[in-house]
C-alpha positions as a Markdown table, in Angstrom:
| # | Residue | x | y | z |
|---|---|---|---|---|
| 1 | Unk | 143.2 | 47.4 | 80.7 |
| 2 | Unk | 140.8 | 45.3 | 82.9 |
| 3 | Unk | 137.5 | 47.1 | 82.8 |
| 4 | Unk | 134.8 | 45.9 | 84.9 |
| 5 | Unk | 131.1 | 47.5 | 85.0 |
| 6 | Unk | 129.1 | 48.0 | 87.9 |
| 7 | Unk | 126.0 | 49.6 | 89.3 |
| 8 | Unk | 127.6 | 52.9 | 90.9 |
| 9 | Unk | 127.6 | 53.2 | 94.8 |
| 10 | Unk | 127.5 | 55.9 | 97.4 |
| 11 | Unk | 131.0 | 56.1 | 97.9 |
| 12 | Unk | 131.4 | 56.7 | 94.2 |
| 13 | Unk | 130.2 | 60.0 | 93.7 |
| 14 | Unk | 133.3 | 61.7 | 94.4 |
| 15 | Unk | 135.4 | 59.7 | 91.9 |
| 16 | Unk | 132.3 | 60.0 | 89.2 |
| 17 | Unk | 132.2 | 63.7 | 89.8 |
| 18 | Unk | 135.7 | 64.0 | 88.9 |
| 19 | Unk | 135.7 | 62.0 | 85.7 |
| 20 | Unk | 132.7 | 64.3 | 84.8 |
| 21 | Unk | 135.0 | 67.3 | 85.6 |
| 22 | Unk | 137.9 | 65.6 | 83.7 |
| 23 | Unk | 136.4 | 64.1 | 80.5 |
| 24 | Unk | 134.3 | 67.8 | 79.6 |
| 25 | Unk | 137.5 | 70.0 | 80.9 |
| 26 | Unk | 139.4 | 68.1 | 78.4 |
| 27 | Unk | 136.8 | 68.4 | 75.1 |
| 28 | Unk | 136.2 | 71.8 | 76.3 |
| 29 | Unk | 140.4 | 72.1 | 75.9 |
| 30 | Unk | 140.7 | 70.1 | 72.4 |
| 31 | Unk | 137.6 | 72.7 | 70.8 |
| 32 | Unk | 139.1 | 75.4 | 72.1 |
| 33 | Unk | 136.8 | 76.3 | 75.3 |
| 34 | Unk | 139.5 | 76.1 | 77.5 |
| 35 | Unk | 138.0 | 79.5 | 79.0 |
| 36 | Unk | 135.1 | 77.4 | 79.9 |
| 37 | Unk | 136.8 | 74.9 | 82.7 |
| 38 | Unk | 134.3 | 73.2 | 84.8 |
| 39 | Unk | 135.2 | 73.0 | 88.7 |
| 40 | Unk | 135.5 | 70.1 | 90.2 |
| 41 | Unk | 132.4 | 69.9 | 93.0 |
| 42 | Unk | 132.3 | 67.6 | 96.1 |
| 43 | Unk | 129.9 | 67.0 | 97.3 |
| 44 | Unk | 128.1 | 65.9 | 94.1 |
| 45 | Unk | 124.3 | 66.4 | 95.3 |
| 46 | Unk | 123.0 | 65.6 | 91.5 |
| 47 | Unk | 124.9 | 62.8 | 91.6 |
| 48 | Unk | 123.9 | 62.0 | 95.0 |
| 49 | Unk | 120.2 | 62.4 | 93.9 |
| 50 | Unk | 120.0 | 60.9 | 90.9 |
| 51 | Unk | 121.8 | 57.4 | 92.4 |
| 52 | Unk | 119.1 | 57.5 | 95.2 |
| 53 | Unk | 116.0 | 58.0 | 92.7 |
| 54 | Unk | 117.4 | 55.8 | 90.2 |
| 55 | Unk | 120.0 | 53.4 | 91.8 |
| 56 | Unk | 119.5 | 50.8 | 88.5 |
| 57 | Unk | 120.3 | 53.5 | 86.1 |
| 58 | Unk | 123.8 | 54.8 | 87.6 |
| 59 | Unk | 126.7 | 52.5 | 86.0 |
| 60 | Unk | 130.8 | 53.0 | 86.5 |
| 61 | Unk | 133.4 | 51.4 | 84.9 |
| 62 | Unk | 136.5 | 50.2 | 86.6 |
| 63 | Unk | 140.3 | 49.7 | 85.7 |
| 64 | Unk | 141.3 | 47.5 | 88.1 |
| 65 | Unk | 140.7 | 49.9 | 91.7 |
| 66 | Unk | 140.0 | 53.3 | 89.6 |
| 67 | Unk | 136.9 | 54.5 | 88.2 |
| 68 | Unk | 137.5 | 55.6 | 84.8 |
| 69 | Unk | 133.9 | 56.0 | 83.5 |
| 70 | Unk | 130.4 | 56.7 | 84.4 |
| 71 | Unk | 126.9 | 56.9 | 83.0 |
| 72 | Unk | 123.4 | 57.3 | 84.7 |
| 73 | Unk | 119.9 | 57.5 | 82.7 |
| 74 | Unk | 116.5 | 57.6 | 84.4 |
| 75 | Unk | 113.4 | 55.7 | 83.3 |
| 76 | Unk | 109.9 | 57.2 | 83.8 |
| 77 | Unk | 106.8 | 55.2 | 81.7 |
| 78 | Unk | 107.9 | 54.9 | 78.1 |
| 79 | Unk | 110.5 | 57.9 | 78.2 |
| 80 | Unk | 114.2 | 56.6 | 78.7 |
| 81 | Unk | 116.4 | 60.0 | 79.6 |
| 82 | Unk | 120.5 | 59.4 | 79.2 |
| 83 | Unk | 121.6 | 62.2 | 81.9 |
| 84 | Unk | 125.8 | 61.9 | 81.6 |
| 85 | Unk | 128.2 | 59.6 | 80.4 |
| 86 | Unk | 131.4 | 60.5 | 80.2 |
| 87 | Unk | 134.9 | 58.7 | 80.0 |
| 88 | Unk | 138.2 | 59.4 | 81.5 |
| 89 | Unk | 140.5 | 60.7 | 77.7 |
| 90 | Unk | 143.4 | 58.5 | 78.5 |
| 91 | Unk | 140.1 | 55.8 | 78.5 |
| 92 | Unk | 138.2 | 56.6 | 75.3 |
| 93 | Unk | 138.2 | 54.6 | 72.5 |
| 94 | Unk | 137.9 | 51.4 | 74.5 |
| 95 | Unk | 134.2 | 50.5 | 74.3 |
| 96 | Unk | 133.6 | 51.3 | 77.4 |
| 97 | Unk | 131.1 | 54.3 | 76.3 |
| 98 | Unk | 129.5 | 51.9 | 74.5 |
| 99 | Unk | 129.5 | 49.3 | 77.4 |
| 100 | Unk | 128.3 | 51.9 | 79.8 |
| 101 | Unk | 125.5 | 53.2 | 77.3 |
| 102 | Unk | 124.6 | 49.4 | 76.6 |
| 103 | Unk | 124.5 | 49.1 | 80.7 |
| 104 | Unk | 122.1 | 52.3 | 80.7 |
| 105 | Unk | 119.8 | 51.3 | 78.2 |
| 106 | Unk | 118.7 | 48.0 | 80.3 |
| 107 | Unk | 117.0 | 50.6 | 82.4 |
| 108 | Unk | 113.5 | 50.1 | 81.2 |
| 109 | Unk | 114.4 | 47.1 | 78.8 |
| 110 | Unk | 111.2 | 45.6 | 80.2 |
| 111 | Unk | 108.6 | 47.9 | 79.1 |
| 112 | Unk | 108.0 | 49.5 | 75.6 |
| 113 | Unk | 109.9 | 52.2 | 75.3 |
| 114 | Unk | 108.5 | 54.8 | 73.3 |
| 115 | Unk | 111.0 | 57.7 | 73.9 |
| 116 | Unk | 115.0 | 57.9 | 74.2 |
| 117 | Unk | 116.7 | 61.1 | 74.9 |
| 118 | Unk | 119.4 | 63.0 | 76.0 |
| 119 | Unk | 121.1 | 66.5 | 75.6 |
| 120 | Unk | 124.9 | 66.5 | 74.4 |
| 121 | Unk | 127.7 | 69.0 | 73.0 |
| 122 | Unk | 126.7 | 69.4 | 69.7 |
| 123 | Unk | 131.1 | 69.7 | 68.7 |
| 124 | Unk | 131.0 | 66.6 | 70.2 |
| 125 | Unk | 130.7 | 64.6 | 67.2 |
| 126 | Unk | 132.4 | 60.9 | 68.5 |
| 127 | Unk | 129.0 | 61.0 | 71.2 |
| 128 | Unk | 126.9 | 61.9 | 68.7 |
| 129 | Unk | 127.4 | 59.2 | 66.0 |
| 130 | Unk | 127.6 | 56.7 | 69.3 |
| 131 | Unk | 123.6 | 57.7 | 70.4 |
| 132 | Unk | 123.6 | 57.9 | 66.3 |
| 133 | Unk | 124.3 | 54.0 | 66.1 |
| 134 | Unk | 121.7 | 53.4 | 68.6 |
| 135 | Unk | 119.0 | 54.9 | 66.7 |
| 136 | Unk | 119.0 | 58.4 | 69.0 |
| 137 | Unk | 119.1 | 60.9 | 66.2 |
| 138 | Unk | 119.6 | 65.5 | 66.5 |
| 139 | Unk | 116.6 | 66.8 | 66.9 |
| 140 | Unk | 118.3 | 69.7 | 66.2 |
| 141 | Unk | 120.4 | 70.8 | 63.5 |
| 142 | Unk | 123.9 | 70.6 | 64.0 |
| 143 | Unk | 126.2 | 73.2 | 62.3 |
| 144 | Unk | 129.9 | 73.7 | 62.4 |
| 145 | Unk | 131.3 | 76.6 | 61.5 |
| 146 | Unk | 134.6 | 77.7 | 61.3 |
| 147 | Unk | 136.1 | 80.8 | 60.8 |
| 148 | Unk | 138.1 | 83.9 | 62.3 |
| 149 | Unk | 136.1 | 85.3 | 65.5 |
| 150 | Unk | 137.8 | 88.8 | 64.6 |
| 151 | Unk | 136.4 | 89.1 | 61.2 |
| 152 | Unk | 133.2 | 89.6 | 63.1 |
């Protein structure tokens, strides 16, 4: 693979959209959610919105002619806010969520940051030890549970 990483553009909402829409249907699938599929939306206006208000902050990664990851955080004083990343499955476990996170961070690399957040799927433990290994820690406690839903 020839991944490249660049600032996301207009025309690349549609294409970020749908690796949104692939990368969640597909952990949704492997945690048994499948009943949960999110619908792939075009136009994306969040996306839209959120590469107009923060155009520095909105990252994709390329293989070759195909966007196969995207990220976007926003920066506002000393609070850095990580809004999505998400990879394409065939494309995880390639860096590139960490490349696209590094990309993210320089988004207020300036300033002091006092504050890093974001909000992710708590069964999604491969994101979490990634924000883990760059000092964003639960706030939250995180419990698994397993069990038979008809013992209930």
């Amino acid at each position: 693979m020839n991944i490249t990483y660049r600032l996301a553009k207009p025309s690349d909402i549609s294409a970020a959209a749908q690796v949104f829409s692939t990368a969640v249907n597909d952990l949704y699938e492997r945690h048994g959610l499948a009943d949960q599929v999110v619908q792939f939306i075009q136009p994306n206006a969040y996306y839209a919105f959120c590469l107009q208000k923060e155009p520095d902050g909105f990252w994709v990664a390329e293989n070759e002619t195909e966007i196969v990851g995207m990220a976007f955080s926003w920066f506002r004083g000393s609070f850095w806010f990580l809004g999505q990343l998400f990879i394409v499955p065939t494309c995880q476990e390639g860096g590139i969520g960490r490349k696209l996170l590094d990309k993210t961070l320089e988004l207020g690399s300036q300033v002091n940051v006092t504050n890093r957040a974001l909000i992710t799927y708590p069964f999604n433990r491969v994101s979490t030890a990634l924000y883990m290994r760059y000092g964003m820690y639960p706030r939250e406690p995180i419990y698994r549970m397993v069990g038979d839903g008809a013992a209930a």
